[in-house]
PyMOL commands that place a pseudoatom at each C-alpha (Angstrom):
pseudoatom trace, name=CA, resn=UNK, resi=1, chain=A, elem=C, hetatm=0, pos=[-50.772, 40.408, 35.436]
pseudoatom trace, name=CA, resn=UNK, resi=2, chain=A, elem=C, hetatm=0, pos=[-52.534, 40.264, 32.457]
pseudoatom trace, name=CA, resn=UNK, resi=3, chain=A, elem=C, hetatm=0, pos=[-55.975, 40.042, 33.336]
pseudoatom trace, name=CA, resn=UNK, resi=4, chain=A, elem=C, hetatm=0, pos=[-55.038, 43.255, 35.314]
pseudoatom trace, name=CA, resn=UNK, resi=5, chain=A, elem=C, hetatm=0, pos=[-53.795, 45.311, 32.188]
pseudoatom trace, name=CA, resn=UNK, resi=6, chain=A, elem=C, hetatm=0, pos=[-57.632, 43.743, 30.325]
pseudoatom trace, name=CA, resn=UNK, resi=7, chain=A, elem=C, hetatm=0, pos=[-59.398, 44.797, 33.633]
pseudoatom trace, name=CA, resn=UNK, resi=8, chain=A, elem=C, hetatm=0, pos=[-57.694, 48.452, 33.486]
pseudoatom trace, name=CA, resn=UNK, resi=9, chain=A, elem=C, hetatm=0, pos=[-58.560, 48.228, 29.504]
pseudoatom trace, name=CA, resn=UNK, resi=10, chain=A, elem=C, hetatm=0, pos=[-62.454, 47.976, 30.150]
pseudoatom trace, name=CA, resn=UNK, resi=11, chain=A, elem=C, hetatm=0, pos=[-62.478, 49.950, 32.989]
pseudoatom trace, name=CA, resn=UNK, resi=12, chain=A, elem=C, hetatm=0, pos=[-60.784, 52.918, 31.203]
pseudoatom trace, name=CA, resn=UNK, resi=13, chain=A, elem=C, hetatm=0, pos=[-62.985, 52.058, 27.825]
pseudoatom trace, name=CA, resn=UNK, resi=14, chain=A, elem=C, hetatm=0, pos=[-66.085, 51.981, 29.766]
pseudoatom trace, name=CA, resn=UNK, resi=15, chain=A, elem=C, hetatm=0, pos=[-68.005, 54.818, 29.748]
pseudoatom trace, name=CA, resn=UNK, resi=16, chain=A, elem=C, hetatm=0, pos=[-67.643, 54.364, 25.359]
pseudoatom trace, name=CA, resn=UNK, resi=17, chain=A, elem=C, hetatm=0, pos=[-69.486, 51.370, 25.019]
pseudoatom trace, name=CA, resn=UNK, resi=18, chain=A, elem=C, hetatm=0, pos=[-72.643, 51.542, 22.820]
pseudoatom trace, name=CA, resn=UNK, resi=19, chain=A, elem=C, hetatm=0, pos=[-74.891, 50.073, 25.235]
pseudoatom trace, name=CA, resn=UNK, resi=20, chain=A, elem=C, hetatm=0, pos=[-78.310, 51.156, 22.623]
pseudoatom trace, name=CA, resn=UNK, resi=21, chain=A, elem=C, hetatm=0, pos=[-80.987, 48.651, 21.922]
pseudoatom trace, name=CA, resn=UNK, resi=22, chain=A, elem=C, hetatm=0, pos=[-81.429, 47.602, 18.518]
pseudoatom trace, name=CA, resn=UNK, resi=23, chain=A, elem=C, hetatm=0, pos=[-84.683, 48.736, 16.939]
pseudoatom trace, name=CA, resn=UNK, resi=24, chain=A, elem=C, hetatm=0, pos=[-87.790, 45.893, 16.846]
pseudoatom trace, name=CA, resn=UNK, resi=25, chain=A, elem=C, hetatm=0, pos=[-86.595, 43.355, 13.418]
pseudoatom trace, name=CA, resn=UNK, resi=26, chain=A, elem=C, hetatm=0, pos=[-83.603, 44.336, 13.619]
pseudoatom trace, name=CA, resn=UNK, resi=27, chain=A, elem=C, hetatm=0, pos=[-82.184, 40.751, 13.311]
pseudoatom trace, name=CA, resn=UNK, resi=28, chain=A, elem=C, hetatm=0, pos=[-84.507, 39.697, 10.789]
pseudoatom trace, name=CA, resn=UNK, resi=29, chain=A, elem=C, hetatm=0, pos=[-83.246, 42.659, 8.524]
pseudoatom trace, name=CA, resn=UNK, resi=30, chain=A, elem=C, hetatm=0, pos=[-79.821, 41.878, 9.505]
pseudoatom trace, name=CA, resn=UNK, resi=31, chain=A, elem=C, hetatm=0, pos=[-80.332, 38.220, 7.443]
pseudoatom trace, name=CA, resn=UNK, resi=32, chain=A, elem=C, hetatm=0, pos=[-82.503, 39.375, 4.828]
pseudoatom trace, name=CA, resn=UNK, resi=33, chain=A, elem=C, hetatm=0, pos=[-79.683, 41.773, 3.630]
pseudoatom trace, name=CA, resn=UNK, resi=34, chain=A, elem=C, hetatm=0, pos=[-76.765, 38.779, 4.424]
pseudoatom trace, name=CA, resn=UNK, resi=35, chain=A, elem=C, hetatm=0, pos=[-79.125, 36.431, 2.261]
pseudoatom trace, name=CA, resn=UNK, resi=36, chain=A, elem=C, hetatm=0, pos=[-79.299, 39.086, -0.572]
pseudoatom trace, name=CA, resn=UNK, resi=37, chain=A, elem=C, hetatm=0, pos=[-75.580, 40.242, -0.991]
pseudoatom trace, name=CA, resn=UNK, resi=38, chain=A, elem=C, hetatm=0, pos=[-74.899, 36.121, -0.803]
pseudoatom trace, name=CA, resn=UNK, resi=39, chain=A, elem=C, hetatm=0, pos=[-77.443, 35.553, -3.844]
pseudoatom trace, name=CA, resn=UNK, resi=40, chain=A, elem=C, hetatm=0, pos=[-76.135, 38.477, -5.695]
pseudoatom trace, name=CA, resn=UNK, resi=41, chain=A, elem=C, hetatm=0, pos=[-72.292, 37.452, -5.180]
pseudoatom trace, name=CA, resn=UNK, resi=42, chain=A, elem=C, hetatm=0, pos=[-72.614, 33.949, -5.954]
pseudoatom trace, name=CA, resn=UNK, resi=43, chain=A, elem=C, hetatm=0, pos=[-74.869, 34.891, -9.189]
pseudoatom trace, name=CA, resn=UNK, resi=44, chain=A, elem=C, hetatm=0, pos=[-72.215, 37.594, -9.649]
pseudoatom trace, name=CA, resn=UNK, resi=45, chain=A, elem=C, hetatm=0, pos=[-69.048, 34.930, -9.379]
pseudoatom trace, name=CA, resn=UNK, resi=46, chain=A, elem=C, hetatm=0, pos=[-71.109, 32.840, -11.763]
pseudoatom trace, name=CA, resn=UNK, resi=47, chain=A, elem=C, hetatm=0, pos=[-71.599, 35.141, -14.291]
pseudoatom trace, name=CA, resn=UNK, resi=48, chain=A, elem=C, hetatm=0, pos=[-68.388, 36.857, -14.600]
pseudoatom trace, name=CA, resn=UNK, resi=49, chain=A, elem=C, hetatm=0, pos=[-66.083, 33.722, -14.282]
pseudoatom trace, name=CA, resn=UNK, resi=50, chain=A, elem=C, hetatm=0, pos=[-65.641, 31.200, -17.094]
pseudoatom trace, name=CA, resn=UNK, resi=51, chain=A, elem=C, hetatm=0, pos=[-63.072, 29.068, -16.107]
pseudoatom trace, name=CA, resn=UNK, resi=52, chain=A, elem=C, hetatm=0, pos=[-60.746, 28.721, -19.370]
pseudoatom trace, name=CA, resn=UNK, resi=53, chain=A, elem=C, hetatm=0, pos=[-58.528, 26.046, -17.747]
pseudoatom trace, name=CA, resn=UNK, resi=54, chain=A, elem=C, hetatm=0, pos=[-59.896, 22.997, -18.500]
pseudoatom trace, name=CA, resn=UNK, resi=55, chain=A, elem=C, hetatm=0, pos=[-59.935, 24.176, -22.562]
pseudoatom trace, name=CA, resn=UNK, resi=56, chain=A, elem=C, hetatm=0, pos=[-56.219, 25.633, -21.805]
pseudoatom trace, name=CA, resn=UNK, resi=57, chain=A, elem=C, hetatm=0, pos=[-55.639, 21.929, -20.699]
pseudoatom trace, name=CA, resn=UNK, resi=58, chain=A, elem=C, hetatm=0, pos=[-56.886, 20.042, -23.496]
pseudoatom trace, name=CA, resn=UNK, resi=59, chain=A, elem=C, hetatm=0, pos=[-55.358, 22.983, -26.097]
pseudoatom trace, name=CA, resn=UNK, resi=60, chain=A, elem=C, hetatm=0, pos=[-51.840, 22.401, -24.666]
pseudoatom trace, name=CA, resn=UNK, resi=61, chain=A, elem=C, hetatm=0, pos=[-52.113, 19.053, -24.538]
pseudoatom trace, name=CA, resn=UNK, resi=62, chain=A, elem=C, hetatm=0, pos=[-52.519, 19.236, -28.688]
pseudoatom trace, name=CA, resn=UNK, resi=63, chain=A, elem=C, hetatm=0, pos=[-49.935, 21.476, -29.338]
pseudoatom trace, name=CA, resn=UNK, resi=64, chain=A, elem=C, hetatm=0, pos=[-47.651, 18.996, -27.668]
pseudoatom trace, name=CA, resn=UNK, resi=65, chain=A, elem=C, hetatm=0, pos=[-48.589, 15.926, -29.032]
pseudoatom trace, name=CA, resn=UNK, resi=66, chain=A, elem=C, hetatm=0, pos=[-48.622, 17.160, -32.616]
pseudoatom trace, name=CA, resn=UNK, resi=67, chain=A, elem=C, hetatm=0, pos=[-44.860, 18.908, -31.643]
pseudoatom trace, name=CA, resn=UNK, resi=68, chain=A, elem=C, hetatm=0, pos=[-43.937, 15.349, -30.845]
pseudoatom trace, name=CA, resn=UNK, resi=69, chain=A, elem=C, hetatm=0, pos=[-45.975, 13.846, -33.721]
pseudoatom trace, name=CA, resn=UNK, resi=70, chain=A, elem=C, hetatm=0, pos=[-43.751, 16.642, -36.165]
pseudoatom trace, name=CA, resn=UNK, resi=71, chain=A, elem=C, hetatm=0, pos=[-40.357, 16.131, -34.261]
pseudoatom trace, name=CA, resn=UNK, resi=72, chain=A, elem=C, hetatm=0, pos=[-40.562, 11.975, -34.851]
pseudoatom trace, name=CA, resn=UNK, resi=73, chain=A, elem=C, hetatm=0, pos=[-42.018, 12.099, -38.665]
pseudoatom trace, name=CA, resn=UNK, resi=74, chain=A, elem=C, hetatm=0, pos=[-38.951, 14.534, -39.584]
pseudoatom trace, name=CA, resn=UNK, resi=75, chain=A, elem=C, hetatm=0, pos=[-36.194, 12.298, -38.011]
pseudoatom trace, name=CA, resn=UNK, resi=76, chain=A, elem=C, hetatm=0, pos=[-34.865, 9.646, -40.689]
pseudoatom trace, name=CA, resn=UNK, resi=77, chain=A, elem=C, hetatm=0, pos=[-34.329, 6.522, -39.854]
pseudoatom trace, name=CA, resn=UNK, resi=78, chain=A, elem=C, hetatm=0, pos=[-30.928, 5.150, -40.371]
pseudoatom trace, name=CA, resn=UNK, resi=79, chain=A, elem=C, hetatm=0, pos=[-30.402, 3.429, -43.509]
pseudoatom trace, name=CA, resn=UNK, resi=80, chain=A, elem=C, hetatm=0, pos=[-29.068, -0.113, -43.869]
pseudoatom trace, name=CA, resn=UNK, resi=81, chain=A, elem=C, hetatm=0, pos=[-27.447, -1.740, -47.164]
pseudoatom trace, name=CA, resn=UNK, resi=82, chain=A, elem=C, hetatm=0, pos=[-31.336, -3.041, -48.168]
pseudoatom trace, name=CA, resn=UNK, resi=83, chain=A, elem=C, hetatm=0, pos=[-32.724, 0.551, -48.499]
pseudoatom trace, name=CA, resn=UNK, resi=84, chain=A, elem=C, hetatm=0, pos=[-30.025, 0.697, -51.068]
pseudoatom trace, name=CA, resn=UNK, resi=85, chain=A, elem=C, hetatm=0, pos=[-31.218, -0.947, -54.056]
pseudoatom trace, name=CA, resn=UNK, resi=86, chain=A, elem=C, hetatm=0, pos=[-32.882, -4.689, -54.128]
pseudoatom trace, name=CA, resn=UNK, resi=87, chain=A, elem=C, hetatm=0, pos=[-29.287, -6.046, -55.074]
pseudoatom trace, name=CA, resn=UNK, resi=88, chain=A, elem=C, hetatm=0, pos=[-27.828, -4.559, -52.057]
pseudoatom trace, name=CA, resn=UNK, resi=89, chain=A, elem=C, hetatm=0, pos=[-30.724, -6.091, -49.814]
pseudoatom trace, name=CA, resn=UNK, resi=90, chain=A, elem=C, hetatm=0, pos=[-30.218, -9.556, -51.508]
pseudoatom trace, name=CA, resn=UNK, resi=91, chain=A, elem=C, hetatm=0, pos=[-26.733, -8.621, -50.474]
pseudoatom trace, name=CA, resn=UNK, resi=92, chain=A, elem=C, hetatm=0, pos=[-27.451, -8.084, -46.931]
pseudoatom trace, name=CA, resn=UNK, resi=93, chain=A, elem=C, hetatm=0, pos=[-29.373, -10.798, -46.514]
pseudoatom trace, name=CA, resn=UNK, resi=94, chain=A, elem=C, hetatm=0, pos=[-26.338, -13.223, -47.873]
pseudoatom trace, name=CA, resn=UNK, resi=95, chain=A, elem=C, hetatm=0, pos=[-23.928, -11.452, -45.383]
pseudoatom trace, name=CA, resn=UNK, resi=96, chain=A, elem=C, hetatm=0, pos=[-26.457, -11.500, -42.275]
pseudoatom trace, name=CA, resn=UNK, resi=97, chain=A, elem=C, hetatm=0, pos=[-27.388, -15.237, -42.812]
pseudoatom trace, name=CA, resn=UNK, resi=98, chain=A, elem=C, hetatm=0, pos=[-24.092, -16.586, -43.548]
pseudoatom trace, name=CA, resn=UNK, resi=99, chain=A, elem=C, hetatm=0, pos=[-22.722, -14.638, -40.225]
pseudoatom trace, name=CA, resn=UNK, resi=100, chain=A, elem=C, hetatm=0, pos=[-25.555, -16.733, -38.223]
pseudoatom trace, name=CA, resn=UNK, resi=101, chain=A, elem=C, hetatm=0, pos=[-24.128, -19.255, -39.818]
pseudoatom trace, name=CA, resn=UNK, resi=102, chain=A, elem=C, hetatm=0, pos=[-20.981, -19.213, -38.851]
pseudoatom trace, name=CA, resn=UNK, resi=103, chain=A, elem=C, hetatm=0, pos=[-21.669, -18.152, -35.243]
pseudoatom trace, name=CA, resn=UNK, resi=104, chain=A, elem=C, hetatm=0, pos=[-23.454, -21.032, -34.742]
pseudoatom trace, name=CA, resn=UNK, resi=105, chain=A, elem=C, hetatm=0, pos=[-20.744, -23.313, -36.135]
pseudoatom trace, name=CA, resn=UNK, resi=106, chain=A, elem=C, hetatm=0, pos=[-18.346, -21.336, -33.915]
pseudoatom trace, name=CA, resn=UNK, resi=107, chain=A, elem=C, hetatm=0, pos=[-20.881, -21.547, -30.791]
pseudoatom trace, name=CA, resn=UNK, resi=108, chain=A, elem=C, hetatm=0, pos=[-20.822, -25.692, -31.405]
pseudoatom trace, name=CA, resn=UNK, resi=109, chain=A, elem=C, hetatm=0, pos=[-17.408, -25.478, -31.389]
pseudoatom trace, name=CA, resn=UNK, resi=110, chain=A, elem=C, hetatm=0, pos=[-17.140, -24.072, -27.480]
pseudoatom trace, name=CA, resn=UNK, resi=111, chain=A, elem=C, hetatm=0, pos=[-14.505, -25.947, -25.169]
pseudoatom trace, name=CA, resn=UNK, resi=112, chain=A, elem=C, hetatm=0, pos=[-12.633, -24.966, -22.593]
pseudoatom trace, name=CA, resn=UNK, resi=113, chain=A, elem=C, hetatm=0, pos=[-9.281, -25.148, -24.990]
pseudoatom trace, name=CA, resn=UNK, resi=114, chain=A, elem=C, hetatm=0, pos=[-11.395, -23.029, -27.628]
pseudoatom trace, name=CA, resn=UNK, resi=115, chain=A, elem=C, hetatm=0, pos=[-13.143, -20.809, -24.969]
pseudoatom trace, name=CA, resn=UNK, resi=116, chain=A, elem=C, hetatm=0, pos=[-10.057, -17.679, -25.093]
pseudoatom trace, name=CA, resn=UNK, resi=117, chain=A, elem=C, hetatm=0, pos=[-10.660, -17.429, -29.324]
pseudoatom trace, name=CA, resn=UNK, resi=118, chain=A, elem=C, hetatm=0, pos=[-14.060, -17.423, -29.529]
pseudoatom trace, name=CA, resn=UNK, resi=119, chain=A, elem=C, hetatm=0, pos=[-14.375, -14.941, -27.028]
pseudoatom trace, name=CA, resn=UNK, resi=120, chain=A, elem=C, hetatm=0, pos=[-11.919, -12.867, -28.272]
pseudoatom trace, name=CA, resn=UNK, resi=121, chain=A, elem=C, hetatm=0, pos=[-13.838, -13.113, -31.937]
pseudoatom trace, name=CA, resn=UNK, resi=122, chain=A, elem=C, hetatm=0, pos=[-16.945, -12.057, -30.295]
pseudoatom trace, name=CA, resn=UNK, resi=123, chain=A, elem=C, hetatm=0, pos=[-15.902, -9.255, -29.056]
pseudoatom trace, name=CA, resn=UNK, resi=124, chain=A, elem=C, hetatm=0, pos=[-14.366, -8.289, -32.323]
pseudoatom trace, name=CA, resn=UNK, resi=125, chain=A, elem=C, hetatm=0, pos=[-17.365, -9.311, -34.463]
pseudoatom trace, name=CA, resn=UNK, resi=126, chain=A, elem=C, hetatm=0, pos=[-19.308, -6.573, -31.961]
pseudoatom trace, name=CA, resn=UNK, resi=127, chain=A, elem=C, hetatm=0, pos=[-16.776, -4.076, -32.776]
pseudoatom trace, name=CA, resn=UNK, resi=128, chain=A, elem=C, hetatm=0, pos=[-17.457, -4.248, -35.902]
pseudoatom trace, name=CA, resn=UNK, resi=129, chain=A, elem=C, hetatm=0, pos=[-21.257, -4.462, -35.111]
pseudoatom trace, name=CA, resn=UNK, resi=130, chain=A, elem=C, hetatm=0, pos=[-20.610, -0.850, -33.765]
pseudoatom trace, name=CA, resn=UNK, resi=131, chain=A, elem=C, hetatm=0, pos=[-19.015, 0.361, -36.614]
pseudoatom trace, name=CA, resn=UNK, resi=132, chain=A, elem=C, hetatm=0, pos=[-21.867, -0.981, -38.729]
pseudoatom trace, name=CA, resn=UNK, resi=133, chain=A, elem=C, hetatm=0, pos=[-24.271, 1.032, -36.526]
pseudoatom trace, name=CA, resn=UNK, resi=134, chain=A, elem=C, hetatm=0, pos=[-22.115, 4.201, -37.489]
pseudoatom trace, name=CA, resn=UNK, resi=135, chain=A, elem=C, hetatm=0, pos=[-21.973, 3.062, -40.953]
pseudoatom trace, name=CA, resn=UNK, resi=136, chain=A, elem=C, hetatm=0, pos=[-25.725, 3.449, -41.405]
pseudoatom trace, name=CA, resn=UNK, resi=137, chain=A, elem=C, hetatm=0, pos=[-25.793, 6.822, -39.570]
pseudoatom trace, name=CA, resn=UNK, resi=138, chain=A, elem=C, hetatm=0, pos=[-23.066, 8.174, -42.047]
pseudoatom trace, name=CA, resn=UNK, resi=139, chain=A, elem=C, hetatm=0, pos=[-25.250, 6.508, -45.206]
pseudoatom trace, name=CA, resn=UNK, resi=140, chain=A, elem=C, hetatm=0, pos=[-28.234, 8.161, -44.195]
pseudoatom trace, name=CA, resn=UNK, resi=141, chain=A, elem=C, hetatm=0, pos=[-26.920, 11.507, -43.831]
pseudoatom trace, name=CA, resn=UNK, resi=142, chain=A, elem=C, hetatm=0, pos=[-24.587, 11.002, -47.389]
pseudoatom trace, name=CA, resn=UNK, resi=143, chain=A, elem=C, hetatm=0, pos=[-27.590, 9.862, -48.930]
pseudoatom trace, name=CA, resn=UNK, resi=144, chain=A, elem=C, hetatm=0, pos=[-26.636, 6.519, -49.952]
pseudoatom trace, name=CA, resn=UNK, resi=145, chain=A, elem=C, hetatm=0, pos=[-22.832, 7.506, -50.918]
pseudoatom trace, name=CA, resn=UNK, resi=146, chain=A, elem=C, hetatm=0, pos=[-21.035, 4.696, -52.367]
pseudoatom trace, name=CA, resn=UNK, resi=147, chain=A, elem=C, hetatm=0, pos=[-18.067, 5.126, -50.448]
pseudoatom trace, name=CA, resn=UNK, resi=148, chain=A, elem=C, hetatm=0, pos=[-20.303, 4.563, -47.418]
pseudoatom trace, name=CA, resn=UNK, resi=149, chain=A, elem=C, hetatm=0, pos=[-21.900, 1.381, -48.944]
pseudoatom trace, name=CA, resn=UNK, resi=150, chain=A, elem=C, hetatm=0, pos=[-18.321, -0.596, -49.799]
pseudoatom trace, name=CA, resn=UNK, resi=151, chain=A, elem=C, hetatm=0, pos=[-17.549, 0.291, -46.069]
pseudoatom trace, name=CA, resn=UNK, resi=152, chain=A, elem=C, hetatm=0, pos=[-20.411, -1.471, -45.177]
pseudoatom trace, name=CA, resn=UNK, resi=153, chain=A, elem=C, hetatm=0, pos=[-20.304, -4.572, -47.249]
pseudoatom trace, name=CA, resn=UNK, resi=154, chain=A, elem=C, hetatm=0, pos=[-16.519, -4.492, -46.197]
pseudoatom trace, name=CA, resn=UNK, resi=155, chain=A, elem=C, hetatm=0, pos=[-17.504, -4.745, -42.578]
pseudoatom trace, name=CA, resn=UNK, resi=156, chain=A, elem=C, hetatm=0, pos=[-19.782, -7.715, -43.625]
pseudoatom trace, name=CA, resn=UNK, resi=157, chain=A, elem=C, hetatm=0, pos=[-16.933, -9.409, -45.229]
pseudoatom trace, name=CA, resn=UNK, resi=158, chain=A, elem=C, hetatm=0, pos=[-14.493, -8.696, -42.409]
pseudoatom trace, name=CA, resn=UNK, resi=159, chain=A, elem=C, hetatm=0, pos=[-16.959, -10.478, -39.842]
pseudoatom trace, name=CA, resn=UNK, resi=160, chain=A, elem=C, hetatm=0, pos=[-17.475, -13.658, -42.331]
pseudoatom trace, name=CA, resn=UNK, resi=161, chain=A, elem=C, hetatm=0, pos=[-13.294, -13.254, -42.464]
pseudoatom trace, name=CA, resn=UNK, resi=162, chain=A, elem=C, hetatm=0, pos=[-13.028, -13.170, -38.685]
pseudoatom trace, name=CA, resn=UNK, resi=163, chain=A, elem=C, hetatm=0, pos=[-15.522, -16.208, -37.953]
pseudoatom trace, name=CA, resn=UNK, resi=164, chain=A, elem=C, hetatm=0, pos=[-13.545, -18.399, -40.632]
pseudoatom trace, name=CA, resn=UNK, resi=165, chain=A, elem=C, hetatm=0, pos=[-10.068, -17.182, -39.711]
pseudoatom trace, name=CA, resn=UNK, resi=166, chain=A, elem=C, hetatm=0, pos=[-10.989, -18.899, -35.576]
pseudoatom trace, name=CA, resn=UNK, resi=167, chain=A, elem=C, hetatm=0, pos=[-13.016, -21.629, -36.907]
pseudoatom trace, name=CA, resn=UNK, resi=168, chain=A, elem=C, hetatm=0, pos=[-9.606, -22.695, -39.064]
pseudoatom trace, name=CA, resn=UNK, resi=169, chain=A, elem=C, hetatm=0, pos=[-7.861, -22.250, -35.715]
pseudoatom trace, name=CA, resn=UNK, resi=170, chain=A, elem=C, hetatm=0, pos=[-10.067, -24.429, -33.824]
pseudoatom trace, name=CA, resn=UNK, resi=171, chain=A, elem=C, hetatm=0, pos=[-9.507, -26.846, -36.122]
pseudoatom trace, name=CA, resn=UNK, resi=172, chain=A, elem=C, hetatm=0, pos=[-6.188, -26.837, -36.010]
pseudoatom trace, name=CA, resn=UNK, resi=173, chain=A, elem=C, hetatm=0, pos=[-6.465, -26.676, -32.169]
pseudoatom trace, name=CA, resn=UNK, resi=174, chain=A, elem=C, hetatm=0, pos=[-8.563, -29.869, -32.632]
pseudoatom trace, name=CA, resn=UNK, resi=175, chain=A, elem=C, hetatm=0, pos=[-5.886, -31.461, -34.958]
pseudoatom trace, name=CA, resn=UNK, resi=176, chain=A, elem=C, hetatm=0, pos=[-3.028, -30.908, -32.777]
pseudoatom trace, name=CA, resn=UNK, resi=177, chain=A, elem=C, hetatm=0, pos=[-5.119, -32.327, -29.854]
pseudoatom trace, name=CA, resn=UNK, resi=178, chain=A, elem=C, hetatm=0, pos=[-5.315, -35.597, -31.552]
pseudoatom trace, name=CA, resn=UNK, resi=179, chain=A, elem=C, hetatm=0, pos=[-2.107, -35.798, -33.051]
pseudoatom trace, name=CA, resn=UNK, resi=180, chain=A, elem=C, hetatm=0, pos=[-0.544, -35.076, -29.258]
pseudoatom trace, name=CA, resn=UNK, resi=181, chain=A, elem=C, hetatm=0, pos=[-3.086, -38.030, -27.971]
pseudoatom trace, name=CA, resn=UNK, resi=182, chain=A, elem=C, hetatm=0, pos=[-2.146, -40.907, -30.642]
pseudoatom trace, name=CA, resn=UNK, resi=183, chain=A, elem=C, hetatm=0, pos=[0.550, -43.103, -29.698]
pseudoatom trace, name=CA, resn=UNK, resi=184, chain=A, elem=C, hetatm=0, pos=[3.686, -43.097, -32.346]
pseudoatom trace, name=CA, resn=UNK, resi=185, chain=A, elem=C, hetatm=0, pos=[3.821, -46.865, -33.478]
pseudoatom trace, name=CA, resn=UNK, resi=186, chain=A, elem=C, hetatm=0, pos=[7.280, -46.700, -34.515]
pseudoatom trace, name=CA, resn=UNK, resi=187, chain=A, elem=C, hetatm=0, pos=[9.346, -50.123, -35.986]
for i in range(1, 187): cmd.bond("trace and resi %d" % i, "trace and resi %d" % (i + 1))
show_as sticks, trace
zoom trace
């Protein structure tokens, strides 16, 4: 069917066809004038296009990283009782050593009678951890109000107050343990 309707397409186109001969060199002229418009595009591409992207690349890639570079050295850091003053950091240091201190004490003292206090401690020394964390937020953006700083060293003293408060009930856990497992001599 089809090759009837292409069959019916020449046939009816046929009498249009250029059927002329081309003139002698005429392929040899045909190249020499592809060869030349090639040459003169590709000299014309190279000429008139400077390609800008790999200098866009490295431009943008500066802008950003000194952005970045800006953004970080403007954010303050948060500040901790020891940016205070050198008292306050001698003060710090007192409070964050004698709280190692004491957790380790309270650590040694792990039993399975002990086990419900000291967790229960722990998780109240890290509330107070948290509240530290905001502590230091709110100090650096008072700028070192005092109100700010006797929160803080109160939160230090509450932890040293929580640790001694279970290590005096261990103790008395411990107490009551031996006192239950002595046998009353009685006369």
């Amino acid at each position: 069917m089809e090759k009837d309707n292409l069959e019916s397409l020449f046939d009816g186109l046929k009498d249009q066809f250029d059927i002329e001969t081309p003139q002698s060199n005429h392929e040899q002229r045909f190249l020499d004038k592809l060869k030349s418009n090639t040459i003169a595009s590709t000299e014309v591409k190279k000429i008139s296009r400077f390609n800008w992207k790999p200098f866009l690349a490295v431009a943008a890639s500066i802008i950003i990283c000194l952005g970045l570079f800006t953004t970080l050295q403007n954010q303050p850091e948060d500040l901790d009782l020891a940016s205070v003053s050198p008292e306050m950091s001698e003060t710090q240091d007192f409070f964050t050593v004698t709280i190692e201190n004491e957790l380790k004490k309270l650590n040694k003292e792990r039993s399975p009678l002990t086990e419900q206090i000291i967790t229960d401690a722990l998780v109240q020394i890290q509330l107070l951890e948290t509240d530290y964390k905001k502590l230091k937020t709110d100090l650096t953006e008072s700028g070192k109000n005092q109100r700010v700083i006797y929160a803080m060293i109160s939160n230090f003293q509450n932890r040293i107050d929580i640790l001694n408060s279970v290590l005096e009930q261990i103790e008395t856990i411990k107490e009551l343990k031996t006192n239950t497992n002595e046998p009353k001599n009685t006369i």
